[in-house]
PDB file of N, CA, C and O in Angstrom, chain B, residues numbered from 101:
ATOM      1  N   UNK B 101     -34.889  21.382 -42.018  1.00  0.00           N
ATOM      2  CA  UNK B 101     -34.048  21.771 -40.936  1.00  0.00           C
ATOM      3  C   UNK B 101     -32.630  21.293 -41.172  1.00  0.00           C
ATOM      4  O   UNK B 101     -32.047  20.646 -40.302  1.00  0.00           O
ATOM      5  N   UNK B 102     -32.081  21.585 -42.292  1.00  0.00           N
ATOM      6  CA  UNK B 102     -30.792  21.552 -42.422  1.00  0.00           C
ATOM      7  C   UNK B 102     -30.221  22.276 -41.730  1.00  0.00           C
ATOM      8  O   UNK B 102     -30.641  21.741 -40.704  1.00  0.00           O
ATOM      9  N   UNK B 103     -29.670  22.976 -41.401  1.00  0.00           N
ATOM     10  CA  UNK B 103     -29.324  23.943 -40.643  1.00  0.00           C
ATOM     11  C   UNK B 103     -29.214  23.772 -38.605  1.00  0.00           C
ATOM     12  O   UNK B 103     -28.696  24.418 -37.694  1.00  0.00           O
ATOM     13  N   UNK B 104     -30.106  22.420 -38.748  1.00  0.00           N
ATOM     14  CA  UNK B 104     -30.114  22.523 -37.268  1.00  0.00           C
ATOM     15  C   UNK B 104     -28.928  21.764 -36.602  1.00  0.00           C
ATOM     16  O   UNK B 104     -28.261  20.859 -37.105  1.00  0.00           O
ATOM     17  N   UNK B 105     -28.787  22.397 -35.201  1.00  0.00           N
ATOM     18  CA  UNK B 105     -27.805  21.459 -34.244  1.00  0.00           C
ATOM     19  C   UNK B 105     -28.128  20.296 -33.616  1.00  0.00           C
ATOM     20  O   UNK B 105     -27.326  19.597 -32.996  1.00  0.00           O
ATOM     21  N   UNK B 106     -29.559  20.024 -33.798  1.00  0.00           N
ATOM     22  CA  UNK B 106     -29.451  18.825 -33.536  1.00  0.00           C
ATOM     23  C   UNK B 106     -29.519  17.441 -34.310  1.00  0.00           C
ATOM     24  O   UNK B 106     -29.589  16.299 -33.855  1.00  0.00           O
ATOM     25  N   UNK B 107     -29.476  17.924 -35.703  1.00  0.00           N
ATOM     26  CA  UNK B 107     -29.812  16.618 -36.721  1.00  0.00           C
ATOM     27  C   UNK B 107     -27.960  16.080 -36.684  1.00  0.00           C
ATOM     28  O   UNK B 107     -27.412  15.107 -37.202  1.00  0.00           O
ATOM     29  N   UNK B 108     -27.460  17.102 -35.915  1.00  0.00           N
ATOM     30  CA  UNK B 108     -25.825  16.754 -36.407  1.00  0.00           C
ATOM     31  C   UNK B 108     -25.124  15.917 -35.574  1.00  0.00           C
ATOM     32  O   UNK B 108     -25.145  16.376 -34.432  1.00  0.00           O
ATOM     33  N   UNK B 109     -24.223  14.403 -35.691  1.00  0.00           N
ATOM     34  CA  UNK B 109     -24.517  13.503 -34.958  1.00  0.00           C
ATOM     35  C   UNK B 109     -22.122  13.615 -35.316  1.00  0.00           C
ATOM     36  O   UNK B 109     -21.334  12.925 -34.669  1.00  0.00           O
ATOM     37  N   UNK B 110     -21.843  14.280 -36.045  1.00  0.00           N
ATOM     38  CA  UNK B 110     -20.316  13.947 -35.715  1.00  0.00           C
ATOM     39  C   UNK B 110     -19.522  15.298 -35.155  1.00  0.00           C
ATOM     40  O   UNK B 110     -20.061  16.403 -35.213  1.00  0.00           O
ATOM     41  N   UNK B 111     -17.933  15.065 -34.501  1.00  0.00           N
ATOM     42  CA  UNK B 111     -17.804  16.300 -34.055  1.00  0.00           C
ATOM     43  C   UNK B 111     -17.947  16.133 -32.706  1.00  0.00           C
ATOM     44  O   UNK B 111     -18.197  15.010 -32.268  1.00  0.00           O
ATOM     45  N   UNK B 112     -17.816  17.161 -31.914  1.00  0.00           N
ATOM     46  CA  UNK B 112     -17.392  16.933 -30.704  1.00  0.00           C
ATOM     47  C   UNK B 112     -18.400  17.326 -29.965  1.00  0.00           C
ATOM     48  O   UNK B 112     -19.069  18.001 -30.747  1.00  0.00           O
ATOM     49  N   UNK B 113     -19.037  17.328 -28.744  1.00  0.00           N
ATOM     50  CA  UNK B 113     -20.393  17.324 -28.152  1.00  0.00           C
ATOM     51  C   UNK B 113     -20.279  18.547 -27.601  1.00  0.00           C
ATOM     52  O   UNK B 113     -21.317  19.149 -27.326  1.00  0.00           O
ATOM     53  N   UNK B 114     -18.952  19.172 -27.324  1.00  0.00           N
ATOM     54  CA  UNK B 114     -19.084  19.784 -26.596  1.00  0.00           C
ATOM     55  C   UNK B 114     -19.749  21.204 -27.371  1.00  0.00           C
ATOM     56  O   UNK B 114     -20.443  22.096 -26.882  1.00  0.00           O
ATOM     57  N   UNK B 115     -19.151  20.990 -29.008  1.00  0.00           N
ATOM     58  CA  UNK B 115     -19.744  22.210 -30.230  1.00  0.00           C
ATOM     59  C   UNK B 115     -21.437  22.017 -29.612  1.00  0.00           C
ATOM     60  O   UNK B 115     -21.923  23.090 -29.251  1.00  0.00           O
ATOM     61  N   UNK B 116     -21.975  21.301 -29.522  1.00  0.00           N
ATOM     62  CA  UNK B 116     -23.600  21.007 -29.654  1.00  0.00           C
ATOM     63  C   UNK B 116     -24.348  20.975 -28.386  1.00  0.00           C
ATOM     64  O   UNK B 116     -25.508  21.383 -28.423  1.00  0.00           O
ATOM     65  N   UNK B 117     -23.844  20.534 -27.218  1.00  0.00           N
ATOM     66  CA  UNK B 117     -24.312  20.541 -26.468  1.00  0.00           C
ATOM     67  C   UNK B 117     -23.871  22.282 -25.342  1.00  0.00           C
ATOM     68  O   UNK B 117     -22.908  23.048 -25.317  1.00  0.00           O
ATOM     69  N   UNK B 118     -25.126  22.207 -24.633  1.00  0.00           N
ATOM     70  CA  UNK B 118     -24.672  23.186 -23.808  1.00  0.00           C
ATOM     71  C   UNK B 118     -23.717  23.206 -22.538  1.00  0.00           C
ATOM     72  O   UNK B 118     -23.358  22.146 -22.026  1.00  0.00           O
ATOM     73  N   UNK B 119     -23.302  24.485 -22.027  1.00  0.00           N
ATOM     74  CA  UNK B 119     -22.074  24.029 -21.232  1.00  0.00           C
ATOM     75  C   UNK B 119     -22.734  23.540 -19.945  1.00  0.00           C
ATOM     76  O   UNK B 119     -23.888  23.186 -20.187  1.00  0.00           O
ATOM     77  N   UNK B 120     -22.542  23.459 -19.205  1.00  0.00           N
ATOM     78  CA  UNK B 120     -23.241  23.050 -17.498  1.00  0.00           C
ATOM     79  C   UNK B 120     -21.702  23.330 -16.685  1.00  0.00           C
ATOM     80  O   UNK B 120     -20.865  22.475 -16.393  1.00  0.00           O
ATOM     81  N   UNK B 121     -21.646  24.784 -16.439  1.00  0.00           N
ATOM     82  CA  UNK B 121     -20.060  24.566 -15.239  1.00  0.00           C
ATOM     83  C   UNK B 121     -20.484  23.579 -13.781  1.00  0.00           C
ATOM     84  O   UNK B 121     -19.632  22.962 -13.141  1.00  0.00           O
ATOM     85  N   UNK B 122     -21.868  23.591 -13.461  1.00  0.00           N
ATOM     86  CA  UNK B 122     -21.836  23.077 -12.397  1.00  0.00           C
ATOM     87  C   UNK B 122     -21.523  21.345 -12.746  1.00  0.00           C
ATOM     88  O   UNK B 122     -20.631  20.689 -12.208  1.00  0.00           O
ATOM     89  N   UNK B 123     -22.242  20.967 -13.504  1.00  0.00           N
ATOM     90  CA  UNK B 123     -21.713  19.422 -14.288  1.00  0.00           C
ATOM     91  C   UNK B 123     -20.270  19.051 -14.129  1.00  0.00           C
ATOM     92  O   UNK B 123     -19.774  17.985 -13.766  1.00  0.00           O
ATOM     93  N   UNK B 124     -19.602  20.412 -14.560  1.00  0.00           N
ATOM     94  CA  UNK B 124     -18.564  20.234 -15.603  1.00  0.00           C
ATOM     95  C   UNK B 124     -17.313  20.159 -13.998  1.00  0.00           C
ATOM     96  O   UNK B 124     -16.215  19.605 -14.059  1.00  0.00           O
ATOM     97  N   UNK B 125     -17.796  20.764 -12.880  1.00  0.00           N
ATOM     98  CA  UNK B 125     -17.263  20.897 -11.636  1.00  0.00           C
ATOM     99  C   UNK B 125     -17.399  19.712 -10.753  1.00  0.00           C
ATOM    100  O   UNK B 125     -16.496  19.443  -9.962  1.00  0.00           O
ATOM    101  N   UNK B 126     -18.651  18.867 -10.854  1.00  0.00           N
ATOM    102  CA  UNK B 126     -18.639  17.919 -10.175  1.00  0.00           C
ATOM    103  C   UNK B 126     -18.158  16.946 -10.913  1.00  0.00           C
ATOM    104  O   UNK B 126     -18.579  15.930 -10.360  1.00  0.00           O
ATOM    105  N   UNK B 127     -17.429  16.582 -11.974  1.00  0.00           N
ATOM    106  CA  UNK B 127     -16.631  15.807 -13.245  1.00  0.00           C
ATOM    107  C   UNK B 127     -14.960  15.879 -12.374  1.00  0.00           C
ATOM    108  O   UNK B 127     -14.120  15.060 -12.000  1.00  0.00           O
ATOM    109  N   UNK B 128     -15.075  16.850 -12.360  1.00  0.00           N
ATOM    110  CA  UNK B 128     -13.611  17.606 -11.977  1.00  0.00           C
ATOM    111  C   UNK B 128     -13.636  17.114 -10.265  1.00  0.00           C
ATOM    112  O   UNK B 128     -12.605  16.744  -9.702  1.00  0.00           O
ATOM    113  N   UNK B 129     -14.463  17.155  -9.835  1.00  0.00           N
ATOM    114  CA  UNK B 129     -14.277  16.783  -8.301  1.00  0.00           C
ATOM    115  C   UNK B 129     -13.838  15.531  -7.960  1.00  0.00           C
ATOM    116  O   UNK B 129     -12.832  15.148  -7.362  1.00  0.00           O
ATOM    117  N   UNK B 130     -15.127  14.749  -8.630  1.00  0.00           N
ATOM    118  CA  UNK B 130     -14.834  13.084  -9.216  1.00  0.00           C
ATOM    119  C   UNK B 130     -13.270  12.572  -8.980  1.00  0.00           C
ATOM    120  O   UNK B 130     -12.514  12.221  -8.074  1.00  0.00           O
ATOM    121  N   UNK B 131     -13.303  12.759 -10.332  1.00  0.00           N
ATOM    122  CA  UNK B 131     -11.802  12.804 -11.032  1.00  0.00           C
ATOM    123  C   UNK B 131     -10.912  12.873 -10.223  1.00  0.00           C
ATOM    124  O   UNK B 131     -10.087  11.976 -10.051  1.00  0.00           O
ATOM    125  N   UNK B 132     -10.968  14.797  -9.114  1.00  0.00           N
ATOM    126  CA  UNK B 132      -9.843  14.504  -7.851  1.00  0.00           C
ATOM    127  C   UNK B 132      -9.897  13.766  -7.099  1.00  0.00           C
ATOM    128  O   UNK B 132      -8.869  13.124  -6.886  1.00  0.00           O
ATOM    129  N   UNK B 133     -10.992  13.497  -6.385  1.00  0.00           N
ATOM    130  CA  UNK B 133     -11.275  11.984  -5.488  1.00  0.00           C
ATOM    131  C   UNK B 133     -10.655  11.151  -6.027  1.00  0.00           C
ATOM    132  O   UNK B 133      -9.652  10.830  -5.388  1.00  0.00           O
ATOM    133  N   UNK B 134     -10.884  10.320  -7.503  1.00  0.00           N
ATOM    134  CA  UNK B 134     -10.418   9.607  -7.801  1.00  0.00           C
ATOM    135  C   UNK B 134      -9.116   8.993  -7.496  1.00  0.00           C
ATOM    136  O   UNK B 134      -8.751   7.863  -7.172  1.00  0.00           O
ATOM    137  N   UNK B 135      -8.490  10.227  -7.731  1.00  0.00           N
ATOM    138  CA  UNK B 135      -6.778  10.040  -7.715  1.00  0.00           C
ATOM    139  C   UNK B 135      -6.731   9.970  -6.812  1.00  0.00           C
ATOM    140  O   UNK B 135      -6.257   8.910  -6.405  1.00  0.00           O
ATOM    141  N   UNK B 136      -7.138  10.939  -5.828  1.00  0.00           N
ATOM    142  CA  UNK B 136      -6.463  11.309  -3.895  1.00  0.00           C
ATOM    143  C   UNK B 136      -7.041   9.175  -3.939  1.00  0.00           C
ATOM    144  O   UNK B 136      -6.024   8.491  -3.822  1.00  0.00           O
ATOM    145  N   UNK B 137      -7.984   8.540  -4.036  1.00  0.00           N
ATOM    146  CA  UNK B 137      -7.820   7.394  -3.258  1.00  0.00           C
ATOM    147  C   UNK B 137      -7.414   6.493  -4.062  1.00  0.00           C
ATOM    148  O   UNK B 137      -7.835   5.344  -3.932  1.00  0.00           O
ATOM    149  N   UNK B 138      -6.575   6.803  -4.991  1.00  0.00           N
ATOM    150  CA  UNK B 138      -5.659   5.533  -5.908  1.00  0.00           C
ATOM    151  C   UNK B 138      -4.099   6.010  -5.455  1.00  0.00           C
ATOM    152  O   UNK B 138      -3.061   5.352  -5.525  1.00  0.00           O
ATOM    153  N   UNK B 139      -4.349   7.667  -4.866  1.00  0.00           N
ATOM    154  CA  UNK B 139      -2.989   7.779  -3.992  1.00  0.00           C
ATOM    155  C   UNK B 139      -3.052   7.449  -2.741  1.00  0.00           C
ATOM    156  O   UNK B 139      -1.939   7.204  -2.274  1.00  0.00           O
ATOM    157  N   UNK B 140      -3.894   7.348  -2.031  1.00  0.00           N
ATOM    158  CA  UNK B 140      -4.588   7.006  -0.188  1.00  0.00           C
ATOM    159  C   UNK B 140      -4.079   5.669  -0.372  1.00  0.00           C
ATOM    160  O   UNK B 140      -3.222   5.272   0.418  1.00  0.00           O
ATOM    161  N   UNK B 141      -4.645   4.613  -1.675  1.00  0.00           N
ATOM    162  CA  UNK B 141      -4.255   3.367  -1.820  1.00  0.00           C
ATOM    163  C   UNK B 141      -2.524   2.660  -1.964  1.00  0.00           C
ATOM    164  O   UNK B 141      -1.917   1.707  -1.477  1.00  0.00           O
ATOM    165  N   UNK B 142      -2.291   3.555  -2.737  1.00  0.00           N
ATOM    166  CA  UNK B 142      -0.682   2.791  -2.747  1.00  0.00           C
ATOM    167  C   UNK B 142      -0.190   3.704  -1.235  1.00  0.00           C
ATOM    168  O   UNK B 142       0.524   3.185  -0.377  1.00  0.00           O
ATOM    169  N   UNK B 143      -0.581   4.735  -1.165  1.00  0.00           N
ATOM    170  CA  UNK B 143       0.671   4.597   0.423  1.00  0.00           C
ATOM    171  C   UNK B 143      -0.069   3.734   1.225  1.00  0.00           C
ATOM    172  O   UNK B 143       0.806   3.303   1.976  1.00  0.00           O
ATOM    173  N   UNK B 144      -1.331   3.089   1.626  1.00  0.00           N
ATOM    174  CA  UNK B 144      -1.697   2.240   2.252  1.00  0.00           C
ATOM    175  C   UNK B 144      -0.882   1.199   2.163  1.00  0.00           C
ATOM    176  O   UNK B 144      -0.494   0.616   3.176  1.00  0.00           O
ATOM    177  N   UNK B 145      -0.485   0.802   0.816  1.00  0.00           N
ATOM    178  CA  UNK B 145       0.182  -0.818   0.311  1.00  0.00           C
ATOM    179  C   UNK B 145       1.170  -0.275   0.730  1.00  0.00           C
ATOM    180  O   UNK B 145       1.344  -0.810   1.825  1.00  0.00           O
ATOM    181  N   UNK B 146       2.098   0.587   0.552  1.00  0.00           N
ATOM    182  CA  UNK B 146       3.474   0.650   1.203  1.00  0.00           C
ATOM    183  C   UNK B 146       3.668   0.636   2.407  1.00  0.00           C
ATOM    184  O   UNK B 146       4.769   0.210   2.755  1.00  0.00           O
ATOM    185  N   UNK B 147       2.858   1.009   3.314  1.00  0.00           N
ATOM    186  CA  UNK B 147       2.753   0.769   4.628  1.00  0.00           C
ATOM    187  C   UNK B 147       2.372  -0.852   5.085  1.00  0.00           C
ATOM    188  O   UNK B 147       2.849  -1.640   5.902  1.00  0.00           O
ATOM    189  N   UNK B 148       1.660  -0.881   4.461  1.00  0.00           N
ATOM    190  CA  UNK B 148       1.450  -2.620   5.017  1.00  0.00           C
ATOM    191  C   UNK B 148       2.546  -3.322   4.757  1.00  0.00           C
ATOM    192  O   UNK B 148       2.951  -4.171   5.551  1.00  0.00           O
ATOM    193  N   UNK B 149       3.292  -2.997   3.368  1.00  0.00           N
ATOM    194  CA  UNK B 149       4.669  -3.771   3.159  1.00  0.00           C
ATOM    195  C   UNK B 149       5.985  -3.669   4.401  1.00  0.00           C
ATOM    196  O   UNK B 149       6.862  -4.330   4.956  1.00  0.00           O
ATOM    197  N   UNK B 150       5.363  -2.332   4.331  1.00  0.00           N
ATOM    198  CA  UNK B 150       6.781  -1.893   5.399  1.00  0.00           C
ATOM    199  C   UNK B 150       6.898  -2.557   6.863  1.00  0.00           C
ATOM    200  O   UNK B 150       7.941  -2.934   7.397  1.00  0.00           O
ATOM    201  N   UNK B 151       5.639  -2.614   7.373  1.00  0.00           N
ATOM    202  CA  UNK B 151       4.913  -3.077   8.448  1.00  0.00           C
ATOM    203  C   UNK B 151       5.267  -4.774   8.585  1.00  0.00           C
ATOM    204  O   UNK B 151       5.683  -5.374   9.576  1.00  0.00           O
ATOM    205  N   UNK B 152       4.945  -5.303   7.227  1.00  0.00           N
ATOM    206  CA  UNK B 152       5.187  -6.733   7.276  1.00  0.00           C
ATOM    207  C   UNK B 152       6.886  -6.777   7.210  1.00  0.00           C
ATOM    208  O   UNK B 152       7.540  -7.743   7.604  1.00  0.00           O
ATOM    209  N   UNK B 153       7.355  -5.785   6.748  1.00  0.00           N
ATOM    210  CA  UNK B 153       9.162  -6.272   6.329  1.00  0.00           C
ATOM    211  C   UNK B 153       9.499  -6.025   8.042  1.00  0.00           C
ATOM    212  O   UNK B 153       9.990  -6.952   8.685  1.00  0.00           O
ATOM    213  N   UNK B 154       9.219  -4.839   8.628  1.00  0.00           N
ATOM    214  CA  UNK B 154       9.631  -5.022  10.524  1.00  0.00           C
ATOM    215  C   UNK B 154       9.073  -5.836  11.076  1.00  0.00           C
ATOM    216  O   UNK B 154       9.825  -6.342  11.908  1.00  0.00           O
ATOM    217  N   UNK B 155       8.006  -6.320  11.077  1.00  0.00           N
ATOM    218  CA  UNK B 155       7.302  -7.648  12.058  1.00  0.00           C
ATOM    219  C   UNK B 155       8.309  -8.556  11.746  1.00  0.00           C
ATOM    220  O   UNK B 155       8.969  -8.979  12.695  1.00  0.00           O
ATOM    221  N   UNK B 156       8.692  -9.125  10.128  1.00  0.00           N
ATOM    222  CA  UNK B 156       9.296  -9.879  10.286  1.00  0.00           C
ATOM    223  C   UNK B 156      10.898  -9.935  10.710  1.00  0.00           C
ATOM    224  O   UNK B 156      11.378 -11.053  10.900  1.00  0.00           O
ATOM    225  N   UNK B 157      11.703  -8.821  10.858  1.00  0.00           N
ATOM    226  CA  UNK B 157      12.653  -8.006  11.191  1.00  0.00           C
ATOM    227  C   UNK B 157      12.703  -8.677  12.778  1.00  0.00           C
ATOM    228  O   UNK B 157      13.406  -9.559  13.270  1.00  0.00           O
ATOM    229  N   UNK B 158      11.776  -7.951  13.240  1.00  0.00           N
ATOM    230  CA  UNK B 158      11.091  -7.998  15.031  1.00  0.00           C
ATOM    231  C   UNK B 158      11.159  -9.917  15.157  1.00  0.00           C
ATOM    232  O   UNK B 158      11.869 -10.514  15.967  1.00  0.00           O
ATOM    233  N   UNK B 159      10.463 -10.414  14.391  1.00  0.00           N
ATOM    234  CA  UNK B 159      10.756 -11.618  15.104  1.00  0.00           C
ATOM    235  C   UNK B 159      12.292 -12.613  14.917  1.00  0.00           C
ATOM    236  O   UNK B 159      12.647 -13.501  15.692  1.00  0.00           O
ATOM    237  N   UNK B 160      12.876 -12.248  13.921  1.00  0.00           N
ATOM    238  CA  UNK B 160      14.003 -12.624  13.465  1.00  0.00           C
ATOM    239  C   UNK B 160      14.799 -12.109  14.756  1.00  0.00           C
ATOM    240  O   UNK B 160      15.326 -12.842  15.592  1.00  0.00           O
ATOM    241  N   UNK B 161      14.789 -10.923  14.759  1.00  0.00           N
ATOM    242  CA  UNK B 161      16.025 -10.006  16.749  1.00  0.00           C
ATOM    243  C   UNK B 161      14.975 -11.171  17.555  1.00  0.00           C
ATOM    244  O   UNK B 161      15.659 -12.171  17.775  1.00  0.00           O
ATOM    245  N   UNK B 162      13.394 -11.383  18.117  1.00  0.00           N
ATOM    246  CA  UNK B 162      13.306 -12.322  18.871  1.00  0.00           C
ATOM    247  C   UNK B 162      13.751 -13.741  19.087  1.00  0.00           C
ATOM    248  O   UNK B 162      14.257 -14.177  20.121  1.00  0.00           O
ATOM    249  N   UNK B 163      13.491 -14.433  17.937  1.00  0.00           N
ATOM    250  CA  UNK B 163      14.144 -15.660  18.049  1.00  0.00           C
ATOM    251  C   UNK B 163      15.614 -15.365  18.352  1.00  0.00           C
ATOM    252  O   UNK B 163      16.052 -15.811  19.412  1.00  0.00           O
ATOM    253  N   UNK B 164      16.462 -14.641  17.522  1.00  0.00           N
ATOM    254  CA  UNK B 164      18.035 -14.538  17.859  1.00  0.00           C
ATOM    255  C   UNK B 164      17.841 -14.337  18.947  1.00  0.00           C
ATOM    256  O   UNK B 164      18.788 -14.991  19.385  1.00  0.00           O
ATOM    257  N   UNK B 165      17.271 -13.870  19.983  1.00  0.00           N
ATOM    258  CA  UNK B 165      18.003 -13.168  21.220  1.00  0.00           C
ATOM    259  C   UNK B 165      17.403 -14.441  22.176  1.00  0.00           C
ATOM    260  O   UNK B 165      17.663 -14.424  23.379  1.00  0.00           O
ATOM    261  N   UNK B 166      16.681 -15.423  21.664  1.00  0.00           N
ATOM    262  CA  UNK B 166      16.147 -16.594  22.519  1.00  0.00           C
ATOM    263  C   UNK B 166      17.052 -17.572  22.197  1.00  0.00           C
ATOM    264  O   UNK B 166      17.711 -18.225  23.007  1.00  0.00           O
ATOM    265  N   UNK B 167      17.070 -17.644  21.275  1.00  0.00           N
ATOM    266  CA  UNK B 167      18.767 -18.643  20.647  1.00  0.00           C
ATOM    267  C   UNK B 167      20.134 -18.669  21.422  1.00  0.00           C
ATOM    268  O   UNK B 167      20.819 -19.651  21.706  1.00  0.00           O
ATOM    269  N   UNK B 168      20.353 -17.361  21.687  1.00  0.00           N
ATOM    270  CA  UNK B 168      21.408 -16.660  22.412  1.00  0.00           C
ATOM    271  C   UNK B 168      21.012 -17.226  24.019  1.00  0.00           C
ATOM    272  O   UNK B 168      21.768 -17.912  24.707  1.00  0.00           O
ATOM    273  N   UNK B 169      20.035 -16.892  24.303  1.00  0.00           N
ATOM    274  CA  UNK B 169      19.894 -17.454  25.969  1.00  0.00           C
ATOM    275  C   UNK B 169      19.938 -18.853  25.860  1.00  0.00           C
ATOM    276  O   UNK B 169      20.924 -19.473  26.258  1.00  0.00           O
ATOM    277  N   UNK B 170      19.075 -19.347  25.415  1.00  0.00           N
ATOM    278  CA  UNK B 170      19.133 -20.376  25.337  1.00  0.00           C
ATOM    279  C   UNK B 170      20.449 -21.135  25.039  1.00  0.00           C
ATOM    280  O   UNK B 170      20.577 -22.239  25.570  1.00  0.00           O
ATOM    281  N   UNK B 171      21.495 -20.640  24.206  1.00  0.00           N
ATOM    282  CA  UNK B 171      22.693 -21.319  23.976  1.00  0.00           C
ATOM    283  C   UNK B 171      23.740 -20.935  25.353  1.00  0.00           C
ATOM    284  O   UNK B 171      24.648 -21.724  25.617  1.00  0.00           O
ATOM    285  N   UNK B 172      23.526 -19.570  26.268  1.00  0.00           N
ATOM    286  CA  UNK B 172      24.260 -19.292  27.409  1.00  0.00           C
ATOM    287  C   UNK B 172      23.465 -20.755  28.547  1.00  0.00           C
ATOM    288  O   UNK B 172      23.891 -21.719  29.184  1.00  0.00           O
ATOM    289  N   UNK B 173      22.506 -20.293  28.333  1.00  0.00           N
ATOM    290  CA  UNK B 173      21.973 -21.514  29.732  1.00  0.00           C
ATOM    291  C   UNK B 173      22.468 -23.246  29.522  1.00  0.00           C
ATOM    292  O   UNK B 173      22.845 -24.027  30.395  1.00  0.00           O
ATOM    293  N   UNK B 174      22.295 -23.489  27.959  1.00  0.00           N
ATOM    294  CA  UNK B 174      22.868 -24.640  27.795  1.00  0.00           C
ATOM    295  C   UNK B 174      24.573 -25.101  28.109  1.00  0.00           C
ATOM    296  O   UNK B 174      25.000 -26.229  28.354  1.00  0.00           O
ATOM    297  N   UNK B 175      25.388 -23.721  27.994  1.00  0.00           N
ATOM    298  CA  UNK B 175      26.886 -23.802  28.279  1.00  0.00           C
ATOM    299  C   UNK B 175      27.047 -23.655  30.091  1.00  0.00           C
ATOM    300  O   UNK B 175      28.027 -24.064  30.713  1.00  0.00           O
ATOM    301  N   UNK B 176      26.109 -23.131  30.572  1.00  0.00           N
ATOM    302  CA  UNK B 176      26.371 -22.815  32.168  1.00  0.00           C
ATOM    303  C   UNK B 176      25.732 -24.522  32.521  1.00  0.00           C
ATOM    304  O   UNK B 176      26.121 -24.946  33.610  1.00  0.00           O
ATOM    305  N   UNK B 177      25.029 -25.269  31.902  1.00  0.00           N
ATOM    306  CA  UNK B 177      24.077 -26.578  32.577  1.00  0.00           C
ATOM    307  C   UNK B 177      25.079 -27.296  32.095  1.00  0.00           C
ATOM    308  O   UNK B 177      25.683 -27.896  32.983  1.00  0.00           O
ATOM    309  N   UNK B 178      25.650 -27.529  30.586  1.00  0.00           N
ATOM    310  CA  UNK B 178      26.712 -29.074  31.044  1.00  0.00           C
ATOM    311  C   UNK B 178      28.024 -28.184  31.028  1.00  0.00           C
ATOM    312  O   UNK B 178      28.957 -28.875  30.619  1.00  0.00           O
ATOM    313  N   UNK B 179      28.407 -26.932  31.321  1.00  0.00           N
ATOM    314  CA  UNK B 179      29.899 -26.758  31.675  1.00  0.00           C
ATOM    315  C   UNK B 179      29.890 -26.959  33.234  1.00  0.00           C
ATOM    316  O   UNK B 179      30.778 -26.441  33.910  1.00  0.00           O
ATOM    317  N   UNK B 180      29.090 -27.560  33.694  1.00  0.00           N
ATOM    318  CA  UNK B 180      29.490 -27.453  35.064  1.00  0.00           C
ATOM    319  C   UNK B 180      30.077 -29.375  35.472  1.00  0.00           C
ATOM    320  O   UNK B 180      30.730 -29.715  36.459  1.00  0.00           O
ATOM    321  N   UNK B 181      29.585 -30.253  34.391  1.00  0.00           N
ATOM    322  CA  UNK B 181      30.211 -31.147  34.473  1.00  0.00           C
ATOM    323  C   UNK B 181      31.612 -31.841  33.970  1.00  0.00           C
ATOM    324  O   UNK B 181      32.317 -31.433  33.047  1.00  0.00           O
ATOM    325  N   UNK B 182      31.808 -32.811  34.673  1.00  0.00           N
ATOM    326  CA  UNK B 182      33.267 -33.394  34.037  1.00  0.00           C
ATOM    327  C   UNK B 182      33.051 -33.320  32.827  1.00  0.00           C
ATOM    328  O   UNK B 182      32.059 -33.530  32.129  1.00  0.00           O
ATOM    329  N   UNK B 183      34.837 -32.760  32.487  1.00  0.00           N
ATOM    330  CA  UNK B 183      34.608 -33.192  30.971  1.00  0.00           C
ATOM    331  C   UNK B 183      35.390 -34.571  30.975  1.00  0.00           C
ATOM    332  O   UNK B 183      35.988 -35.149  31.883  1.00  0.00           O
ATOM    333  N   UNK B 184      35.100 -35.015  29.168  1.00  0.00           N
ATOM    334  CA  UNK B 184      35.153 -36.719  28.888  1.00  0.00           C
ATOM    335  C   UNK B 184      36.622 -36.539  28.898  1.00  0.00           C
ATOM    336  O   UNK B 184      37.340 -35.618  28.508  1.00  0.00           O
ATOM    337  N   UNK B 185      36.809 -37.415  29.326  1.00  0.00           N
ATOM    338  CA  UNK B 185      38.505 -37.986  29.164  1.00  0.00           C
ATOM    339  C   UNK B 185      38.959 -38.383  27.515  1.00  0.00           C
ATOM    340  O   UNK B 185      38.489 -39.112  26.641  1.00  0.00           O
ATOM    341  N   UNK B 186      40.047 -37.540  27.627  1.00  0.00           N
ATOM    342  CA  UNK B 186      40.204 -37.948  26.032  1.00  0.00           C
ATOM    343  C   UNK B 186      41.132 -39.237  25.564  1.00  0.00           C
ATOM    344  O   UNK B 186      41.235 -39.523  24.371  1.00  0.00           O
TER     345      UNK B 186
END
C-alpha cells in the first residue's frame, strides 16, 4: 500500500483528511467568540479605569467644596472677634 493516504504522515492535513464544513464552522464561530470577549474585555477595563479616574475626580470637587465651607465658617467664627493689637 504504497500508494495509500493514510501511511502518509508529512504535509498538510488538510491534503489527507476529509473536509467537515460543519467542523470547519463551529472553528470559525469559536474563534469569533473568542475575539468579541477579548473585545467585551478591554472595553470592560476601560470603563472601570474611567469610572475609577471620575470617582476619584468626584471626591477631589467633594473634599474641595468641604474645605471651602469649612474655611467660610472658620472666617465668619473668629472674624467676629477683636482683633490683636499690634
Amino acid at each position: 500500500m504504497r500508494g495509500s493516504l493514510r501511511g502518509r504522515t508529512s504535509g498538510s492535513r488538510f491534503l489527507y483528511e476529509p473536509f467537515d464544513p460543519a467542523q470547519a464552522r463551529v472553528e470559525t464561530l469559536e474563534r469569533v467568540l473568542d475575539e468579541r470577549w477579548a473585545a467585551l474585555e478591554k472595553a470592560l477595563t476601560q470603563m472601570e479605569n474611567g469610572v475609577e479616574r471620575m470617582e476619584r475626580r468626584l471626591w477631589l470637587v467633594v473634599f474641595g467644596v468641604a474645605g471651602a465651607l469649612s474655611a467660610q465658617i472658620a472666617a465668619k467664627l473668629f472674624g467676629g472677634l477683636a482683633p490683636l493689637p499690634h
